[in-house]
C-alpha positions in Angstrom: 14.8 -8.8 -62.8 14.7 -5.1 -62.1 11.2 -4.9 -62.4 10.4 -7.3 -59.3 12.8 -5.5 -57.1 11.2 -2.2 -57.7 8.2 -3.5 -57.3 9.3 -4.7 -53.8 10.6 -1.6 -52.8 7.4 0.0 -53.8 5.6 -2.2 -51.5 7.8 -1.9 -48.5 8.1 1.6 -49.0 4.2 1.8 -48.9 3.5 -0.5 -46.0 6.3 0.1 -43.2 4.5 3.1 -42.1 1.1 1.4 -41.9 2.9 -1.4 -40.4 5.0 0.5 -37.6 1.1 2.3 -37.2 -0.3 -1.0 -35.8 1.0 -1.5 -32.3 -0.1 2.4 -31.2 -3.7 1.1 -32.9 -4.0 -2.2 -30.8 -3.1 -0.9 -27.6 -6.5 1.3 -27.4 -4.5 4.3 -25.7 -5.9 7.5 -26.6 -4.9 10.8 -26.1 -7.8 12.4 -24.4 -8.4 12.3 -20.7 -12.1 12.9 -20.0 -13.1 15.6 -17.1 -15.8 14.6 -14.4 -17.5 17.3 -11.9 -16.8 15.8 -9.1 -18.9 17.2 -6.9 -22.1 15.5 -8.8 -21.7 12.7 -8.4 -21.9 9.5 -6.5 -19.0 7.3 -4.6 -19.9 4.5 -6.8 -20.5 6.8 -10.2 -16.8 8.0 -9.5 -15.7 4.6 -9.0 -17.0 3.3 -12.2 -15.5 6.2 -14.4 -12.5 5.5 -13.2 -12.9 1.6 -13.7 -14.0 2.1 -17.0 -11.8 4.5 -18.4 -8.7 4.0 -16.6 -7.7 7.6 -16.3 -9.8 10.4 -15.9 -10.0 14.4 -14.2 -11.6 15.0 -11.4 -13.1 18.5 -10.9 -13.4 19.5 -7.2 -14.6 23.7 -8.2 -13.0 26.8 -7.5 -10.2 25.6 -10.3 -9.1 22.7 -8.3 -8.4 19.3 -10.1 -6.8 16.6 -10.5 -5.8 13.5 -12.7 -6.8 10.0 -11.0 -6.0 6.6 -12.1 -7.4 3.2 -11.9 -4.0 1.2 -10.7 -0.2 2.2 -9.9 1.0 1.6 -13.0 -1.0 4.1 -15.0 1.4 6.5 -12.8 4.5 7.8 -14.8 8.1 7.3 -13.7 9.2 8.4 -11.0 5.5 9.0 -9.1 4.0 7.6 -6.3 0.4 6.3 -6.9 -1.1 7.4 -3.5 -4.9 6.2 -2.7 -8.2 8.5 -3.7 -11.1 8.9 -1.6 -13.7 10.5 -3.2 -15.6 12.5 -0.7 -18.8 11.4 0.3 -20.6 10.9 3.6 -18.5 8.7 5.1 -15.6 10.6 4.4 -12.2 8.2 3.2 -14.6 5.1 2.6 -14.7 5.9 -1.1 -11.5 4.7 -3.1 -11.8 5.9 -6.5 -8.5 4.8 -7.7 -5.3 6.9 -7.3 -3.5 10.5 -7.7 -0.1 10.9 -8.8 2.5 12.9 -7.5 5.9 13.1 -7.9 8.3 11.0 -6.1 10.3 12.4 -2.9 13.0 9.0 -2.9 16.4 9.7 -4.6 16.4 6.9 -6.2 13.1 7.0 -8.2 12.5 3.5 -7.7 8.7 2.4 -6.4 
C-alpha cells in the first residue's frame, strides 16, 4: 500500500509544474516586442506589422518611440487606447492601431 502512494506523489510532484506551465504555453504571449523604423516604411507595411503581431515599437528617429497596439484591449489598466496615424502623405488617413497612455479619469474605468 505505501508503495502506490509514493509513487503518486512522485508523479504529482513531477507534473504540477509542467501542468501549471500549460496555460502561459497556449496563449502564444511572448515577451518580446519587436521595433520598426518607422520612417521606412509604408502606411500599409505599418498596418500589417501591427495586424500581425499585435504589439509592436515604432521608431520615429532622434530617440523618439513609441509602443502601438492592434485593439484597446492590448492597453493595460488604467490607459486610454487613443488612435495611431502613421504619417504618410495624406497625413491622419493612416490608422495603424493605437498608443497607450495613461488615464486622466479618477476612476480608472474605460
Amino acid at each position: 500500500m505505501v508503495r502506490p502512494m509514493i509513487r503518486a506523489t512522485f508523479l504529482i510532484s513531477i507534473l504540477a509544474p509542467l501542468l501549471a506551465a500549460v496555460p502561459a504555453l497556449a496563449s502564444g504571449s511572448s515577451t518580446s516586442v519587436n521595433h520598426y523604423a518607422l520612417d521606412k516604411m509604408s502606411c500599409l507595411a505599418a498596418k500589417l506589422v501591427v495586424a500581425r503581431e499585435n504589439v509592436v515599437i515604432f521608431h520615429f528617429g532622434n530617440d523618439q518611440y513609441d509602443r502601438i497596439v492592434k485593439e484597446p484591449y492590448f492597453c493595460g489598466t488604467g490607459e486610454d487606447a487613443i488612435p495611431f496615424a502613421a504619417p504618410g502623405r495624406a497625413a491622419g488617413s493612416c490608422h495603424a492601431g493605437y498608443h497607450c497612455e495613461p488615464s486622466h479619469r479618477s476612476d480608472g474605468g474605460p
